[in-house]
C-alpha positions in Angstrom: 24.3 19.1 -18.8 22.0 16.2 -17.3 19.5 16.8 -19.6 21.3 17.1 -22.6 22.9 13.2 -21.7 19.1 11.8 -21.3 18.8 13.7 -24.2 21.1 12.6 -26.2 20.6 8.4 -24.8 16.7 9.0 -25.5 17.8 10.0 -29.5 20.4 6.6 -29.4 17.7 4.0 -27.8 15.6 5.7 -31.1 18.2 5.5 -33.6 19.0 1.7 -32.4 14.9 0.8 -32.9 15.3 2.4 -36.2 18.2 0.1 -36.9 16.8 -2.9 -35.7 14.2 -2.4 -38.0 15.8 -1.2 -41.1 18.0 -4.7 -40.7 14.9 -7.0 -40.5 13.4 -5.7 -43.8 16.9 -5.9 -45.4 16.8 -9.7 -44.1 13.2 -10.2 -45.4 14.3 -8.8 -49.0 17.2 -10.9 -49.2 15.5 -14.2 -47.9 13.5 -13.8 -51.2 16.0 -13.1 -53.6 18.4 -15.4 -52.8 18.3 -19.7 -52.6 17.6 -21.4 -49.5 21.5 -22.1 -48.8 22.1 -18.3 -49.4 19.1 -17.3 -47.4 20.5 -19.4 -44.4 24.0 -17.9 -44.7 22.3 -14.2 -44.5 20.4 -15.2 -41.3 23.5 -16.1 -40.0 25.4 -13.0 -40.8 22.1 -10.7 -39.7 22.2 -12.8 -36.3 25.6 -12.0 -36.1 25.3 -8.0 -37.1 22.7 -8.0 -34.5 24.8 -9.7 -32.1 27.6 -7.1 -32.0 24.5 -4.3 -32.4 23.3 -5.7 -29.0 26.5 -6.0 -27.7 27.6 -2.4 -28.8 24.3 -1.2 -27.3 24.5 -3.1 -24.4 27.9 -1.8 -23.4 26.5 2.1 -23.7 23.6 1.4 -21.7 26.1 0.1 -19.3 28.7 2.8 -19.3 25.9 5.6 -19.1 24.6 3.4 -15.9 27.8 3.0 -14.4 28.9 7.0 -14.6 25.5 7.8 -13.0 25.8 5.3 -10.5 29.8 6.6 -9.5 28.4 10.2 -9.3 26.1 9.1 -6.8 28.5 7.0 -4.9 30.3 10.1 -4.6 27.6 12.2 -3.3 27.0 9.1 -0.5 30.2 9.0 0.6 29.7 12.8 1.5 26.2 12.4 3.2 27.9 9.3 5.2 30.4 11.7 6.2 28.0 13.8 7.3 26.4 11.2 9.5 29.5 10.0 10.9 29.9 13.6 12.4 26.5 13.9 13.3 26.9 10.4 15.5 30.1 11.9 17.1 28.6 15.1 17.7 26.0 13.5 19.5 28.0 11.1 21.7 31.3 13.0 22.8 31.8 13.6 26.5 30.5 16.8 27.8 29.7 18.0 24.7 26.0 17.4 23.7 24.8 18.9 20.6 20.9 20.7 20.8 17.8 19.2 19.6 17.6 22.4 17.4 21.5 21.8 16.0 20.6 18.2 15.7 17.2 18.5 13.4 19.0 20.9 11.1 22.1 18.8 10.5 19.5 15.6 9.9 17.6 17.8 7.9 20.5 18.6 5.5 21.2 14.6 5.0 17.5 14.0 4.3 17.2 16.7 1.8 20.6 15.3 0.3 20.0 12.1 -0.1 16.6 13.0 -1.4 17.9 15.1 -4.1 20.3 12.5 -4.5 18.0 9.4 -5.1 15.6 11.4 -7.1 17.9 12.8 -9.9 19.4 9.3 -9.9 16.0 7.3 -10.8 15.5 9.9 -13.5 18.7 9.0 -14.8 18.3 5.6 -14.7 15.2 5.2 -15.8 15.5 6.2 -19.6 17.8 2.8 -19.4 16.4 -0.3 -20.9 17.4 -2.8 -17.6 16.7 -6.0 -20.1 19.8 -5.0 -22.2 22.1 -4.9 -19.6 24.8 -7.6 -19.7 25.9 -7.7 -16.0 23.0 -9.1 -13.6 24.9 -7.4 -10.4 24.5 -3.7 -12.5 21.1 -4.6 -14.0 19.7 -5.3 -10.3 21.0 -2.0 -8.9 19.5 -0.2 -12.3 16.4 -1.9 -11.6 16.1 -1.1 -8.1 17.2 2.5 -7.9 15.3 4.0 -11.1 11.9 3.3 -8.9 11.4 5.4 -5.9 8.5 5.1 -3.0 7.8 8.3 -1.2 11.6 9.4 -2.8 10.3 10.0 -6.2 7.6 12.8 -5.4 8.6 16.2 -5.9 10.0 18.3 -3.7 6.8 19.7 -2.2 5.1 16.7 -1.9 8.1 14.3 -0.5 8.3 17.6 1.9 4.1 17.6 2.6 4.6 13.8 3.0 7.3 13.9 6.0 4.7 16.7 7.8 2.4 14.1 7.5 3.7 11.4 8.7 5.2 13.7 11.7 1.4 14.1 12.1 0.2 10.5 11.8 3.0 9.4 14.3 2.3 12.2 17.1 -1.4 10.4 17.6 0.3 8.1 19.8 2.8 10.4 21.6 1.4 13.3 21.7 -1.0 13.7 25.7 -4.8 13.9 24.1 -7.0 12.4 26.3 -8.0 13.1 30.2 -8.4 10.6 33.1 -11.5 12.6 34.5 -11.8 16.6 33.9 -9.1 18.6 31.6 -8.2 21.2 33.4 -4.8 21.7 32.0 -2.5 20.4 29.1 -0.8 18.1 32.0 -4.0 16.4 32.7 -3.4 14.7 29.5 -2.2 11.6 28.2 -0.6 9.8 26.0 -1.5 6.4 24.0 2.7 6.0 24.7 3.6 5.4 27.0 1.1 6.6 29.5 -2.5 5.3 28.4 -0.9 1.8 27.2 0.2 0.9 30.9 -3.3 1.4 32.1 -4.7 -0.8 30.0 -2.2 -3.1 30.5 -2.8 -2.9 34.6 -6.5 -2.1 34.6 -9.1 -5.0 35.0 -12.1 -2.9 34.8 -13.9 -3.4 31.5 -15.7 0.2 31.7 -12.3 1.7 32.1 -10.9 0.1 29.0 -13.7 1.0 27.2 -13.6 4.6 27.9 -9.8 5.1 26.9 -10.5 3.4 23.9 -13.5 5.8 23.3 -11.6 9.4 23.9 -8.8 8.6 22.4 -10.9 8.2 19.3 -12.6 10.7 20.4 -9.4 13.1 20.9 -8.3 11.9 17.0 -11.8 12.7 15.8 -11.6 16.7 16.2 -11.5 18.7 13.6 -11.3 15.4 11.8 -7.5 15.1 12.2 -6.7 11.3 11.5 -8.7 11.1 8.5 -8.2 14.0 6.7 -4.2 13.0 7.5 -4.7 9.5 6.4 -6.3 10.7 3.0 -4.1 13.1 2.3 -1.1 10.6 2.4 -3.2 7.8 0.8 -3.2 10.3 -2.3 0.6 11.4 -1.9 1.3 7.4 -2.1 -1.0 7.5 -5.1 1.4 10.1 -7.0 4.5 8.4 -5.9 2.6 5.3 -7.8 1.5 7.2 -11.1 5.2 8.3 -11.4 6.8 4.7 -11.3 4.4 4.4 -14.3 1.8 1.5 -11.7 -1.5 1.8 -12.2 -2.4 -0.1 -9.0 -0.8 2.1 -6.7 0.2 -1.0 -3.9 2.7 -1.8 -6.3 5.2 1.1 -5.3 4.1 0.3 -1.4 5.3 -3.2 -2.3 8.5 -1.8 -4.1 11.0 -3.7 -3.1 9.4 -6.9 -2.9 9.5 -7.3 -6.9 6.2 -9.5 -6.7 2.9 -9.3 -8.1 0.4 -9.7 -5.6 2.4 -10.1 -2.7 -0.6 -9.0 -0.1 -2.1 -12.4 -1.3 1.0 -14.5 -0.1 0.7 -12.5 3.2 -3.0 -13.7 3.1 -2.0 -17.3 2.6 0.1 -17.3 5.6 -2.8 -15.6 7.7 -4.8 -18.8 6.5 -2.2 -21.2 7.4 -1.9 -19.9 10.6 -5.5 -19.4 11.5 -6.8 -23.0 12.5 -4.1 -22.5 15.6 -4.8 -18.5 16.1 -8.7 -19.6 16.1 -7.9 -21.8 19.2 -6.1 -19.7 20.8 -8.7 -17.2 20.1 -11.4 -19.1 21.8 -9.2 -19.6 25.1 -8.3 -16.1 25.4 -12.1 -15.4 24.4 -13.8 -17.6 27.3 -11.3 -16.5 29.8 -12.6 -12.7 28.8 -15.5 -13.7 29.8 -14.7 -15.1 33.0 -13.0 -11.7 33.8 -15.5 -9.1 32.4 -19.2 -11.1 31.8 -20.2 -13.5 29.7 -22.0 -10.6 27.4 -18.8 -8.5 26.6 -20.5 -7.2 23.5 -24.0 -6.8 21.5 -23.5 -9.0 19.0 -22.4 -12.6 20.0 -20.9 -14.1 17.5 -17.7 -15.4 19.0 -15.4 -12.3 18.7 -13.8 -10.3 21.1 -14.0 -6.3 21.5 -11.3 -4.2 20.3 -10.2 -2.8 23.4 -11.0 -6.0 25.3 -8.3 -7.5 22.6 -5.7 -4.9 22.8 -5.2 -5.7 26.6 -4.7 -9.1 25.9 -1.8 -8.2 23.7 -0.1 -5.7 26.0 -0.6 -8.4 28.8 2.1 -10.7 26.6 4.5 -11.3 29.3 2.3 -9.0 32.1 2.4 -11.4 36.0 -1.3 -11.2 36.3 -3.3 -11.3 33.2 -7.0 -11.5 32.5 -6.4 -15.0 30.8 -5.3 -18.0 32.8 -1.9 -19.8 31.9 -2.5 -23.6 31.3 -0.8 -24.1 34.3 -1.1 -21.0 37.2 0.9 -23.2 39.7 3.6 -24.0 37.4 5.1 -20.2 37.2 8.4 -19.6 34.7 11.3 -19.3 36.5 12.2 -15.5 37.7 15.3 -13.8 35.7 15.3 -10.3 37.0 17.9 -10.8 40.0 19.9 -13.1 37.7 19.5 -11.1 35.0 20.9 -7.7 36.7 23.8 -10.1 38.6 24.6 -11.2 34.9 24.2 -8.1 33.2 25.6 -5.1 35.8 25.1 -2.5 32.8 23.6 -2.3 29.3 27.4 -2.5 28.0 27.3 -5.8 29.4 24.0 -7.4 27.6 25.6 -5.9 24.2 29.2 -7.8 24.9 27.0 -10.8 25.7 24.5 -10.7 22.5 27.7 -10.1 20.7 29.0 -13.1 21.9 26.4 -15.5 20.2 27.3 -13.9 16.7 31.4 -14.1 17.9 30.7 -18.0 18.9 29.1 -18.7 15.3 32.9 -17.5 13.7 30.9 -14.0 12.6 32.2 -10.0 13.1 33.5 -9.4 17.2 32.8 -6.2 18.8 36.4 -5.0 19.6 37.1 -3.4 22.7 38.2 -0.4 20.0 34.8 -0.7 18.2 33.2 -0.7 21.3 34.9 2.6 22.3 34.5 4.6 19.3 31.1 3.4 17.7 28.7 2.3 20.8 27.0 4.7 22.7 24.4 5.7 25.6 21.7 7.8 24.6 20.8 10.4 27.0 17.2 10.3 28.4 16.7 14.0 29.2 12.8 13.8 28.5 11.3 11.0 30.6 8.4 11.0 28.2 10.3 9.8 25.5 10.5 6.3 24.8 14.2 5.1 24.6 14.6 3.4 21.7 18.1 1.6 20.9 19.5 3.4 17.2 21.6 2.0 14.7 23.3 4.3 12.6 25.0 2.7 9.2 27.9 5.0 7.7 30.2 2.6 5.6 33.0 1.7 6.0 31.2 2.1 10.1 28.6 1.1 11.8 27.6 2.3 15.4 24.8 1.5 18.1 23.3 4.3 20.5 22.1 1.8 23.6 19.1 2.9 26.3 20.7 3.0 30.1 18.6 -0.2 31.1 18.9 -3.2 32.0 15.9 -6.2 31.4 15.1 -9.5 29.9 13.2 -8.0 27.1 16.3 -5.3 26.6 18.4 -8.1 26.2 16.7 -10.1 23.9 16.3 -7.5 21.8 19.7 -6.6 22.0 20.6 -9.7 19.9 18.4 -8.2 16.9 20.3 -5.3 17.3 23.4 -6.8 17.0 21.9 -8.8 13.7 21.7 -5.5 12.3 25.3 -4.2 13.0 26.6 -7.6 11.8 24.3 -7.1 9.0 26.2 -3.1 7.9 29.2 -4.8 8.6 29.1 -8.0 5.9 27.2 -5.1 3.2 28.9 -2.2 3.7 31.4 -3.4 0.6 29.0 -3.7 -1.6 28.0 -0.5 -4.2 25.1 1.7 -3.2 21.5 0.5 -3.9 22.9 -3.1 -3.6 24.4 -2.3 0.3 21.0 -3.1 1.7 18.6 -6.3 2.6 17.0 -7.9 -0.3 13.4 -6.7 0.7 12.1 -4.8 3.7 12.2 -7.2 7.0 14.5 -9.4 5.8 17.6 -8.3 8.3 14.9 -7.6 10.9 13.7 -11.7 10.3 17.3 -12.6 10.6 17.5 -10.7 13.8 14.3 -12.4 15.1 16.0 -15.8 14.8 18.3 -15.1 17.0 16.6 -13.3 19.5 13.8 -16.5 19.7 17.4 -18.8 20.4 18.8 -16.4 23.1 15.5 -16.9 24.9 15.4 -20.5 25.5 15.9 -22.1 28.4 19.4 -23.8 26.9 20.7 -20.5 26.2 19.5 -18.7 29.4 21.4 -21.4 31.1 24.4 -21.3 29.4 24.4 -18.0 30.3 23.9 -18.9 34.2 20.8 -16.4 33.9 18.2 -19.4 34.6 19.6 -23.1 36.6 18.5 -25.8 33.8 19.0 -26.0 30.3 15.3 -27.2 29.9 11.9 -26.5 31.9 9.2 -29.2 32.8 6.5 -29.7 30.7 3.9 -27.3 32.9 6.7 -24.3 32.5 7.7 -25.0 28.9 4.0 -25.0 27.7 3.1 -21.7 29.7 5.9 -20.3 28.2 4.8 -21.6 24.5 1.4 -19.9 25.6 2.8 -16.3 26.5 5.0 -16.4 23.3 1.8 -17.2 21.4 -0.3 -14.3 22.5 2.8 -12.1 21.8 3.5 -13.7 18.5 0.3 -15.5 16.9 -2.1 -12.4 17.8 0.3 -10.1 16.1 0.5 -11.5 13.1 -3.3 -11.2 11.9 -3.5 -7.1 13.2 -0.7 -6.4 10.8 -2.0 -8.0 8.1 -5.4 -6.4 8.8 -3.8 -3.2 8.8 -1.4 -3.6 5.8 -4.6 -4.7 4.0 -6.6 -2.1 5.1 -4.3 0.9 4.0 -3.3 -1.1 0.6 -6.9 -1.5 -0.2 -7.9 2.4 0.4 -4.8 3.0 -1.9 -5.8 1.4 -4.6 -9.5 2.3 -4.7 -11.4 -1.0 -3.2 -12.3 0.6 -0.3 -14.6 3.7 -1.1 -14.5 6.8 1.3 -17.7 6.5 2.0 -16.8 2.9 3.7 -13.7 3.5 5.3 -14.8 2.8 8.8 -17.0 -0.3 7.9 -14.3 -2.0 6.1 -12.2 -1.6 8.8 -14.1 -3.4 11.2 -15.0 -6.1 8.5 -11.3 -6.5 7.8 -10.7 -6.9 11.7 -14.1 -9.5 12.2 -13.0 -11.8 9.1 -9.2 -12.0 9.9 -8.6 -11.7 13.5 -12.2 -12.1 15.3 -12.1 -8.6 16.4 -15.5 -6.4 16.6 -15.6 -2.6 18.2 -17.0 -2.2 21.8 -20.0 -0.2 21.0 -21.9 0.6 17.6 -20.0 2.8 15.2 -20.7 4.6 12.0 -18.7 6.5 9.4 -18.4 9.6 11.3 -15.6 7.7 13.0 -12.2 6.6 12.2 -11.3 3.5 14.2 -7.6 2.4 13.0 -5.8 1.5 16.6 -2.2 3.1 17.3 -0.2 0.2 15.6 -2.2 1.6 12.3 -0.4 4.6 12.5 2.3 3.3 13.6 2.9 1.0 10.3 2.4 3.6 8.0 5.9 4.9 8.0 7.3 2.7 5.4 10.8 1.8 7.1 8.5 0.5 10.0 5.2 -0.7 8.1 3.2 -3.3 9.3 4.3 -5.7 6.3 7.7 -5.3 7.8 6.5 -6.4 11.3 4.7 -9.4 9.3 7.8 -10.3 7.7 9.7 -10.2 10.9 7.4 -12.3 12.7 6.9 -14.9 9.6 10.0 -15.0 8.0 11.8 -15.2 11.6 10.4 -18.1 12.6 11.1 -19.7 9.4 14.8 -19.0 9.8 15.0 -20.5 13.0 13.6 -23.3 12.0 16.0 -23.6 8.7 19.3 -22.7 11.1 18.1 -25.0 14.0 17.4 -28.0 11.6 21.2 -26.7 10.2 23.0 -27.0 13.8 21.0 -30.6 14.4 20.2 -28.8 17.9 16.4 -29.1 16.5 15.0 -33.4 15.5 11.8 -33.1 14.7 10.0 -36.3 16.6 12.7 -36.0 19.5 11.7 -34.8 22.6 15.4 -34.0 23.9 15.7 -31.8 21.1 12.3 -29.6 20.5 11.9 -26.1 18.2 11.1 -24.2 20.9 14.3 -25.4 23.2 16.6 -24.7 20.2 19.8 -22.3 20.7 22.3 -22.4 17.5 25.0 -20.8 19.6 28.4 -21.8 18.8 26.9 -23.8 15.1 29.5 -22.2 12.7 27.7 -24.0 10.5 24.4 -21.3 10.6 27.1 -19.0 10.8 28.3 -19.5 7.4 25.1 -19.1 5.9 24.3 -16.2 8.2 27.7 -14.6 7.0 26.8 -15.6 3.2 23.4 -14.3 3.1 24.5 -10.6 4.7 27.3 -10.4 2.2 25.0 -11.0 -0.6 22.5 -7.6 0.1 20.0 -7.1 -2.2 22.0 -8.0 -5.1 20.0 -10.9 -5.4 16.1 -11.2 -5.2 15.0 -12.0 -1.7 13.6 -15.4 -2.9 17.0 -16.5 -4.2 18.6 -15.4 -1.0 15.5 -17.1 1.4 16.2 -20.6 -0.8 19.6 -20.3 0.0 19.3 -20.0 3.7 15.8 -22.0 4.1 15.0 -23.7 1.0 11.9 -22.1 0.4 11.1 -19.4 -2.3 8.2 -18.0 -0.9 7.1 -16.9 3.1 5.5 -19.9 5.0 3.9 -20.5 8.3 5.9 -23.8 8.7 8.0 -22.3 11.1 5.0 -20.8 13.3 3.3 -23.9 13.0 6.0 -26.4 14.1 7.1 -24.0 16.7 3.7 -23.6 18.5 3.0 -27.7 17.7 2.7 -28.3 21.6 0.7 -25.7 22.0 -1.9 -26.2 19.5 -2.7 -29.6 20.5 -2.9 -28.5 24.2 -5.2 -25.8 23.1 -7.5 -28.0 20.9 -7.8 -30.3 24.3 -8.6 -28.0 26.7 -11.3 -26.2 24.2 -12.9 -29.4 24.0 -13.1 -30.2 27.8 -14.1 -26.6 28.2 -17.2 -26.8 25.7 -15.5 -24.2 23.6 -16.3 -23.6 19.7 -13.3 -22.4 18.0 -14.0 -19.1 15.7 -16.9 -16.9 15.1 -19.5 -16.3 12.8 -19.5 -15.3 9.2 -18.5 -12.0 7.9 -20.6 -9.1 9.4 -22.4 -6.4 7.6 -21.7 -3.0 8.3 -25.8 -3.0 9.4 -24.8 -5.2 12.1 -22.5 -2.6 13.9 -22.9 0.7 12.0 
């Protein structure tokens, strides 16, 4: 019956060209027979004939959309259904549903929706967007008849999901020995497991060496690349069947812009002056720590795995680097915190709070009952992860059983996310979601940067002051920069990277080398030891951002985009004047500004109906990402940096791009 309707539309959009036509050679014939009065009246008429043609069209283009688009609204409210169960399944007292139960009940919604989104772009996509009337209807034709991953067939969408099952097990999965294997539970995983001891270790050689097996672990049988390839090429045929001949167009989907990788670039450049400083100070104190000759070539970068400890020592008490001020130490939350914050219930009543004090959705005790959850951690090798689960008209939240600073500020981007469900959930499928990938998860950043400061800490009675001195408020500047500003270029060296083997600039033959040249020209970043192209060096976050609901460009976005929200909603509540040291960007907590919240509120609401420049403008004023937000957040800190790499003797950057002769 399906494909007698497409059918049947294909012969209409034909007959309708055919008309179109027939009427413009009537209209030249009459133009000459007639006088120039005459010939103006028949222009008119055609115009008019044409009109109503359009219009006549236009409404059957519509009315085929719209019956497709109920079906499937039908068929979502059932897989919703299904997950609603599922989350009640999994969360009723004494009654816990098996892993094996669980993965075939998620395995029927996958394979639902998938059948569901795929028949629907087929359908849609014989349906000429540009003649559709309504701009609401046109966007969720436009955004629903192209598919990522979704639109392969059934084979490959299933061939995909093993891969990426396979990709993702690299960094869980125990491959690599302390000393001698002697049996499977000698071995370790990247997480958690090998990530603490690089975090703890401050022996070079032993840094070294885990970065080597690991590799080395990833190398047999030549796993990771032969996987890597294989869903390079799957991404390739999801590409050729959205009709893009340069395949990063269906990874960049749902941004709706051509060339977006170069706007990421243009941030990475804005930033860089202040990463390149910070670069040099976290370089020389390397040295300090492990030799002044950490690697062969001295050109000013730092070794991978030298680099990697750096950023897992964020927020770590006893770093390689120094602090600008070791005798000026933050204040200590943990006692507070866990006086505060008895239980995880509590740090989600209390992140709820921020959103409840800006006039947004509360958290009723009811809501709190039936949709919030504890997830039980049977397997103590399993990362706890907090889960949101969206099933309109409901949303719910499966919480970890702890209780930290970082849990808590990350709670708040949580909550961003149910308050997010909650505003969209009206809204008609395919327009029920954010405007682009990592825009809700930039929103939820912006709020989890204002329930860290020092105001909001305070007003929680978690730390005594609403402000710190100068020594305190800079070392925490610093540790938020190596969190944040060294983040930023490694996923946008690995976005790059996989975008560029997709669509063909990087060769096989090159796929190590360009790595490295892509991590030497963007982030300062060289290996430990020479490589060649009998390795594969991606690092874990690689894999890690392939998934496509957690990609690197996502984490970008989050990063980028949250800052410049903050910015836009502290400028908003007046709690941030620029030139007024009472009132700094990094000291800024919007709690209580019903003012953001209106915006906050108006923005969810909207969804994707919109494109996510029109919906950024509203809330920030800009159309396009910018590193204005980074830049006037980490001000302070740049000009400390750019003082104390002068005093030190220190030469911000490194040399030119390498050649893969240099390391390979």
């Amino acid at each position: 019956m399906r494909k007698m309707e497409m059918l049947i539309l294909k012969l209409m959009l034909l007959f309708h060209a055919v008309l179109c036509h027939d009427h413009t050679s009537t209209n030249n014939e009459t133009h000459t027979a007639h006088s120039t009065l005459s010939a103006a009246t028949s222009v008119e008429n055609h115009q008019k004939a044409t009109n109503n043609n359009n219009n006549k069209y236009s409404a059957i283009y519509a009315a085929h959309a719209q019956t497709y688009l109920d079906r499937a609204q039908i068929v979502m409210e059932g897989i919703y259904n299904k997950k609603r169960e599922l989350f009640h399944n999994m969360t009723k007292k004494r009654v816990s549903i098996s892993d094996i139960d669980h993965a075939i009940v998620q395995r029927a919604i996958d394979n639902g929706y998938y059948k569901l989104v795929y028949e629907l772009a087929a359908n849609l996509s014989v349906v000429p967007v540009q003649k559709l009337a309504n701009a609401t209807l046109r966007r969720q034709v436009q955004r629903l008849s192209k598919l990522q991953l979704y639109g392969l067939n059934r084979q490959d969408y299933e061939h995909s999901k093993t891969l990426l099952r396979t990709i993702q097990s690299f960094i869980t999965t125990p491959l690599v020995c302390q000393n001698e294997c002697n049996s499977p539970a000698d071995k370790m995983a990247m997480e958690p497991t090998i990530k603490a001891i690089v975090e703890h270790n401050k022996n070079k050689d032993v840094l070294y060496i885990y970065w080597q097996k690991w590799r080395q672990a990833l190398k047999k049988d030549n796993v990771a690349q032969e996987s890597f390839v294989e869903y390079v090429d799957l991404w390739r045929r999801a590409a050729a069947y959205n009709g893009h001949v340069t395949p990063s167009r269906t990874w960049y989907l749902y941004y709706d812009t051509e060339n977006f990788q170069r706007e990421l670039e243009d941030v990475v450049w804005e930033i860089m002056p202040l990463y390149q400083e910070l670069h040099a100070y976290l370089r020389h104190w390397a040295r300090v720590q492990y030799g002044k000759h950490l690697t062969d070539a001295i050109d000013g970068a730092i070794p991978a795995p030298v680099m990697e400890q750096i950023i897992t020592q964020d927020w770590y008490g006893a770093p390689i680097f120094r602090i600008p001020f070791p005798k000026h130490p933050l204040p200590t939350v943990k006692q507070r915190m866990e006086e505060v914050m008895e239980t995880p219930v509590h740090m989600i009543k209390k992140a709820s709070e921020f959103y409840e004090s800006m006039n947004m959705n509360k958290l009723t005790k009811e809501f709190m009952n039936k949709f919030v959850r504890r997830i039980n951690e049977d397997d103590p090798n399993k990362v706890c992860r907090v889960e949101v689960s969206y099933f309109p008209p409901d949303v719910a939240l499966r919480f970890c059983n702890k209780v930290d600073y970082r849990a808590f500020l990350q709670m708040h981007g949580h909550i961003a996310e149910l308050q997010y469900n909650m505003y969209k959930s009206k809204l008609p499928f395919g327009m029920d979601n954010e405007p682009c990938p990592g825009f809700g998860s930039a929103l939820g950043e912006a709020f989890i940067i204002a329930s860290g400061t020092p105001r909001h800490l305070s007003r929680l009675a978690i730390v005594a002051n609403d402000s710190l001195p100068p020594e305190q408020s800079l070392n925490r500047l610093f540790r938020m920069g190596v969190h944040t500003l060294l983040a930023i270029p490694q996923y946008f060296v690995n976005d790059k990277y996989f975008v560029d083997v997709m669509d063909g600039r990087i060769s096989p033959r090159d796929y190590n080398c360009e790595y490295w040249k892509l991590q030497h020209k963007y982030a300062g970043v060289v290996p430990p030891n020479r490589r060649n192209e009998q390795n594969f060096d991606p690092d874990y976050r690689f894999y890690k951002g392939l998934s496509p609901d957690k990609s690197n460009t996502i984490k970008f976005i989050s990063e980028v985009m949250g800052l410049q929200f903050y910015r836009s909603f502290c400028l908003l509540s007046a709690e941030y004047k620029p030139g007024n040291p009472e009132h700094p960007l990094y000291n800024c907590d919007f709690y209580n500004s019903t003012a953001v919240g209106d915006v906050v509120k108006k923005v969810m609401k909207m969804g994707a109906t919109k494109h996510w420049r029109d919906i950024l403008q509203m809330a920030t004023g800009d159309r396009r990402l910018s590193a204005q937000g980074v830049l006037e957040y980490f001000a302070p800190l740049y000009i400390w940096l750019k003082d104390q790499n002068r005093k030190l003797g220190l030469v911000p950057g490194w040399d030119d791009d390498i050649k893969c002769g240099n390391y390979f």
